[in-house]
N, C-alpha and C positions, 0 to 999 in steps of 0.2 A: 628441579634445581634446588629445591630445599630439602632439609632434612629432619626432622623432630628431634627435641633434645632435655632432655631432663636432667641435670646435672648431680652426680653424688652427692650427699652428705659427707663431710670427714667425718671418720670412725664411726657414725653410727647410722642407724636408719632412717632414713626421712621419716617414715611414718612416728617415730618415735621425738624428733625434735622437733616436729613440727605441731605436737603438741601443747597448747599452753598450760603450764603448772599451772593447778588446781589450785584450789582460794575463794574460790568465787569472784565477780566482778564487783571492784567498788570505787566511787569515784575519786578524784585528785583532790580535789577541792570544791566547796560547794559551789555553786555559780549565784555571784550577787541577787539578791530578790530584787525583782522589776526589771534586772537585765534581758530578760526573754534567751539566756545564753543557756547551753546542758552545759553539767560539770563534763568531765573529759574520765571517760572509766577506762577500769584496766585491772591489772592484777600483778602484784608485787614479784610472783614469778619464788622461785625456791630459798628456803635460807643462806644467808650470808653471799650466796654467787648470784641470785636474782636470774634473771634471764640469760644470763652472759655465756654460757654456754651453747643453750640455744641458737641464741645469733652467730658466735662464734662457727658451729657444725654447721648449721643450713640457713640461716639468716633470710634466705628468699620464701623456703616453706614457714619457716617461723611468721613472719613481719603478714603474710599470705593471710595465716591463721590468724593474728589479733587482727587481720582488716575482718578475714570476716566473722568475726565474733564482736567487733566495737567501732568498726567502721574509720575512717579516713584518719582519723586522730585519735590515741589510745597513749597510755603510760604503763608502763614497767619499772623494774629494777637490772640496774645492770650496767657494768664495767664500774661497781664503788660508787654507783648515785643513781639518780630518780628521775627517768629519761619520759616527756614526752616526745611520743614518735607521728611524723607527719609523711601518710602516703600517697594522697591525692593531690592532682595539678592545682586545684586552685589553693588550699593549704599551703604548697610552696609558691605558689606566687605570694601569699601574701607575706610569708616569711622573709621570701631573695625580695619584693618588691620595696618592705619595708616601709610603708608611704608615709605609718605613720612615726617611723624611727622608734617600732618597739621592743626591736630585737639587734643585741651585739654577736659581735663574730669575738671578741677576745674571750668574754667571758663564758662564750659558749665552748670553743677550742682550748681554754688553758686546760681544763678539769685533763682533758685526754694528751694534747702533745705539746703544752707550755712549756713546760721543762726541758724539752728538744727544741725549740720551736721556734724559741722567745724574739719576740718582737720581729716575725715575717709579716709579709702587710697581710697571706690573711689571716692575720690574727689581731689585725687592728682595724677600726671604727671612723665613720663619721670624718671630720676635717682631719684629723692626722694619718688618715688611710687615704683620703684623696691626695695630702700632701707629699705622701710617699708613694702611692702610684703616678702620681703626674712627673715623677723624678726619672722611676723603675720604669715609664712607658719607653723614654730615651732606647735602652735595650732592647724592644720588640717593633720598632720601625721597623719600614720594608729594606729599609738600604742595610741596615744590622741583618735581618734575617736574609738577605741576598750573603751577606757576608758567611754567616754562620752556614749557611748551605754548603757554600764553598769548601768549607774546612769538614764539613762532616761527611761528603762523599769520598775521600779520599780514607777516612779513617773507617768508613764502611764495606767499604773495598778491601783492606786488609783483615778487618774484622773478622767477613763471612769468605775468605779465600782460608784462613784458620780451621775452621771448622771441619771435620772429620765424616764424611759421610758413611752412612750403614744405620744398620735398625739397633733399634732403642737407643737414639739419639736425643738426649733430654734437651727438648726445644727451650722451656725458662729458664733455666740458670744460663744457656746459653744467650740466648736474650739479655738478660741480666746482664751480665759481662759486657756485649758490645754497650748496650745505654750506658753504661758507669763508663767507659771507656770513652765514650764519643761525649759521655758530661765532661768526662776530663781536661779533652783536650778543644774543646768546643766553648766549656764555660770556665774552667780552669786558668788553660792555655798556656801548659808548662806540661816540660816532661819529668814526671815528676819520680821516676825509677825505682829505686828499691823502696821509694815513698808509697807507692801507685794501690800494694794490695792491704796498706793497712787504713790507707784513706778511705778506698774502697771499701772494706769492712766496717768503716766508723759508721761510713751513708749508711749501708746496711742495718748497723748494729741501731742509731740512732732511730729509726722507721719501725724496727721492733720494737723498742724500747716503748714506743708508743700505744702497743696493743697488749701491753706485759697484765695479767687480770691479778697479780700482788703489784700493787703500785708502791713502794716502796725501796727504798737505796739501802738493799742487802746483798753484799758481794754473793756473785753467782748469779744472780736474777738478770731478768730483762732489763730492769729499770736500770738498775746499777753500771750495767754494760754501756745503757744508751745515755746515762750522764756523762759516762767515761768517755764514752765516743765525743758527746760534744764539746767537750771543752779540749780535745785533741783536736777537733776541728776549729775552734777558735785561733788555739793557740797557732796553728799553722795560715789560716788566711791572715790573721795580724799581720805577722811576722814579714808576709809576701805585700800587705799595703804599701809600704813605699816604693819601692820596685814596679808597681804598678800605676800610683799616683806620677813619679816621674816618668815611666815611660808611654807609648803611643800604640798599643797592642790593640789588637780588635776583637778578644774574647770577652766574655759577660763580665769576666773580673774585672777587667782593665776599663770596661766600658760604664760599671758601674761607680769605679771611683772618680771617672769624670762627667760620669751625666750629671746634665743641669735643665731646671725647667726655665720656662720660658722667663719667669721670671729671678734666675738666675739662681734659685737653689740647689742645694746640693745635700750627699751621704754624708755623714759622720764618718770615722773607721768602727765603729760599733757599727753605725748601720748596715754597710757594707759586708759585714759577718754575717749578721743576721739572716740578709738578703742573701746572698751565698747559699747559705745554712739549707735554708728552707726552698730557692731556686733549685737547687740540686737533687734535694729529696724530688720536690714534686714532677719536675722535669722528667727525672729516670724513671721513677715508680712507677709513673702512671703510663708512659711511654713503655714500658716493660709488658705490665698488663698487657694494653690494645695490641701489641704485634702477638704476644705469644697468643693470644684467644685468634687476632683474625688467623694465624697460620694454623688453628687447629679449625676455624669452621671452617676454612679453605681446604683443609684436610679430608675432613668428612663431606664435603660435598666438592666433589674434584672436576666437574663440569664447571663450576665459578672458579676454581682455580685456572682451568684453562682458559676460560674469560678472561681474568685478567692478565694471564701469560700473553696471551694475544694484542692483549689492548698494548702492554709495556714494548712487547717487540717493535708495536705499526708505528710507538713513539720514536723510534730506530736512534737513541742515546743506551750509553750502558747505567746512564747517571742522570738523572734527572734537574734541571736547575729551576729556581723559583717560580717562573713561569709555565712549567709544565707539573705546578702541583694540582692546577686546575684544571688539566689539559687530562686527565682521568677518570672521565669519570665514572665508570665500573667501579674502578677503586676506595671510590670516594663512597657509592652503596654499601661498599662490604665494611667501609671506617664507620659509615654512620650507623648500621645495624649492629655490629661488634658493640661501638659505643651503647646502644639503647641496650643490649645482652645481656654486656656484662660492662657497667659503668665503674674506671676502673677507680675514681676516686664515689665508693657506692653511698657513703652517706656522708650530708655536710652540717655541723653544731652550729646552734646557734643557743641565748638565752634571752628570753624575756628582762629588759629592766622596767617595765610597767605593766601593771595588769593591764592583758587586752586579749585578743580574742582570733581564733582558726576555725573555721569553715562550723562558725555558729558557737563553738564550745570555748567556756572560760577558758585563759591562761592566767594564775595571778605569777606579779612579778617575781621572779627568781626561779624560775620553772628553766630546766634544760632540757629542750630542744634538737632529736635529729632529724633532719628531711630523708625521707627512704628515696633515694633516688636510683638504686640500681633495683629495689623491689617494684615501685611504682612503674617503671619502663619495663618490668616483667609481669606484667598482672591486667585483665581486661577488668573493669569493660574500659580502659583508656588505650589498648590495642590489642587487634584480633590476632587470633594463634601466636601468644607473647613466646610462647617457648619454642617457636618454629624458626628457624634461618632461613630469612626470607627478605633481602637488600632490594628487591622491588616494592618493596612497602614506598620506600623514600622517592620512587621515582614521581615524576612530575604527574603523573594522572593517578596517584595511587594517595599520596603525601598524606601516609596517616600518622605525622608528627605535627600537621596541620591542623590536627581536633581539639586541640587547645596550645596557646603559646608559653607552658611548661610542660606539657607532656614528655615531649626530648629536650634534658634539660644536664648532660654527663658536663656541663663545663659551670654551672653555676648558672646565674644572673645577675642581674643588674651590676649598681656599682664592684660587688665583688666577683663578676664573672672573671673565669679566667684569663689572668694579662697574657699567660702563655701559652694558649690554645693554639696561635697559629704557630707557632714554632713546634706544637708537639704533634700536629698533623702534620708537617712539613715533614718529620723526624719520622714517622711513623709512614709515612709514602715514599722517601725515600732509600730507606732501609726496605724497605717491601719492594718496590722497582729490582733491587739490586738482588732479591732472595729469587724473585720468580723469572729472573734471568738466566740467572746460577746457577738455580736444585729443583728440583720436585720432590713432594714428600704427602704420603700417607701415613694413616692411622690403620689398625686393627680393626677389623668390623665391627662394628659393636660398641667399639671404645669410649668412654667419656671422661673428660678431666675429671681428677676426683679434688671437689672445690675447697680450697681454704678459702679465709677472710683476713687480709691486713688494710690496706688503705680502701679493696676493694675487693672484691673474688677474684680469686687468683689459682692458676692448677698447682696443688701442692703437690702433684706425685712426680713434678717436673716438668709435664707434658711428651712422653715418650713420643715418637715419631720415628717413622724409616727414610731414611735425607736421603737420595741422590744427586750427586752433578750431572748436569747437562752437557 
């Protein structure tokens, strides 16, 4: 029922990115005398582009290589600054655990997507990040995502009745299209017409904008594009707050200009944007990922596909409603394996504001910080045959996500785990219900995505597939 899977390098050869630029190892910083701490080694990686490359083409074989050449915590150069990297469970526990509040989320996340970003909660800290998710949680009750359910089967249903079947059918951008689509009208909740495909490119343009390796505001670049995007994205949620503050609608927008916490606070209309902003990238992005990867490992092993064709049938709906997102759970093996594969938000910033210390080795303060979490969910010895598709890991007599409580860790932790995890499994089971009702679809023998890197590995060459209706 499984299959082995080794994933392409973009444009070049594994063997070749996965080697680390030559230098020699040397360390970050001394480690205090009497501290009993190592400094954290590593190697600066190539002039002026540092590592970024590397991670960029194969990110999994790279992050592989510096584990094992310097072990659980190592530093490099890459993406314009001086990254240490954390690939072991207990290194992010101590990081997402935070106990002793030594690490922020702003100042780790602005260097990369502040500029897009600006003021999403997470990118915010401490009491002003509890005070804005205890506002933001209003939105992901059950009775909101009862709601949101409702409105998004129906916009899924015309979504994947569009769709064109025959071979070399590019499953992600297809993908792509319904997520933006069902953000639209789901968290939007307006028909937004000849508005529809340049909105849609602003999300787009703004999520590159993020990974642009010239960070810099020169017409024609990434950067430039994704500044452009967002303040067209400003200007248009502005514009829609009153309209939404008066009236009584029940999408994220509408919900967010009146949520209030218990103690009676409430959004800004800045806040509101923000929230917006950054809800919508990470909602679709990441939801885009997880269905396009589960529809290609259900590709390549088409006995789990029938699995859970069968499972969705004996559920005997064409459309699933909240209650029957746990009523799957085949489904829910191949969400959670998918996620550990290829985790589609694969690494999360953080930065030291005091010196302190991961899995033995100094950090002093002002050190940046990424957690490897889609390399760490692919690498033993934290689980066997990591590059194998194998959804019986997760079952109840197998639970090798149970060998530490960050080993499977694709949604974050603690206070910043994600607020929208259940709405993006919800999103990504029911969109899935409604595909293997629908179609069947195969890959080419042999076939493997050939992987890019944005929020998370993602198939760049589309993901081709041969789609049939049923």
């Amino acid at each position: 029922m499984s299959a082995p899977l080794t994933l392409k390098a973009r444009g070049v050869a594994a063997s070749i990115v996965a080697r680390v630029p030559s230098g020699g190892p040397r360390p970050l910083a001394p480690a205090p005398a009497g501290s009993g701490l190592r400094p954290v080694m590593g190697t600066p990686g190539l002039p002026v582009v540092g590592s970024t490359l590397g991670f960029l083409q194969n990110s999994l074989a790279y992050m592989r290589r510096f584990h094992a050449d310097f072990g659980t915590v190592f530093w490099t150069n890459a993406f314009g600054t001086r990254l240490v990297l954390v690939v072991g469970p207990d290194g992010i526990e101590t990081v997402l655990a935070n106990r002793d509040r030594a690490f922020a989320n702003k100042e780790g996340w602005e260097h990369f997507i502040g500029a897009f970003f600006e003021r999403g909660v997470m990118l915010m800290d401490f009491e002003e990040h509890r005070h804005h998710r205890r506002i933001m949680q209003q939105a992901f009750k059950r009775e909101r995502l009862v709601t949101y359910l409702d409105k998004m089967n129906p916009a899924i249903e015309r979504g994947l009745a569009a769709w064109q079947p025959g071979a070399d059918f590019e499953l992600y951008p297809a993908m792509k299209q319904l997520t933006l689509d069902i953000a639209t009208e789901v968290f939007v909740g307006a028909d937004l017409g000849a508005q529809a495909d340049r909105l849609n490119e602003a999300f787009i343009d703004v999520v590159v904008g993020g990974q642009a390796i010239v960070r810099a505001d020169m017409p024609g670049g990434r950067w430039h594009r994704g500044l452009e995007s967002r303040r067209l994205l400003e200007d248009y949620f502005r514009t829609q707050i009153p309209a939404k503050r008066a009236g009584d609608g029940e999408d994220l927008f509408s919900v967010l200009c009146h949520a209030e916490s218990e103690d009676g606070e409430r959004f800004s209309d800045d806040d509101v944007v923000n929230h917006m902003i950054f809800t919508l990238m990470a909602a679709h992005d990441t939801s885009t990922i997880t269905l396009a990867m589960m529809a290609y490992y259900l590709a390549a092993n088409p006995v789990w596909q029938e699995r859970l064709r069968e499972e969705c049938r004996a559920l005997g709906k064409t459309t699933i409603g909240y209650d029957d997102v746990d009523a799957l759970p085949l489904m829910d093996l191949v969400f959670k394996e998918t996620l550990r594969m290829n985790a589609p938000v694969g690494m999360v910033a953080r930065e030291a504001i005091k010196d302190t210390a991961i899995d033995g080795c100094f950090i002093p303060k002002g050190t940046r910080i990424m957690l490897g979490i889609y390399p760490m969910q692919r690498m033993e010895p934290w689980w066997n045959d990591p590059d194998t598709f194998d959804p019986e890991r997760f079952t109840e007599d197998r639970r090798e996500d149970a060998s530490h409580k960050f080993a499977w860790t694709p949604f974050g932790g603690n206070v910043h785990k994600c607020i929208g995890m259940h709405f993006g499994s919800m999103e990504v089971k029911a969109i899935l219900h409604q595909l293997l009702l629908g179609y069947s679809w195969t890959v080419d023998p042999g076939y493997e995505p050939l992987i890019d890197y944005g929020t998370g590995p993602f198939p760049g060459d589309g993901l081709p597939i041969t789609l049939r209706a049923l």
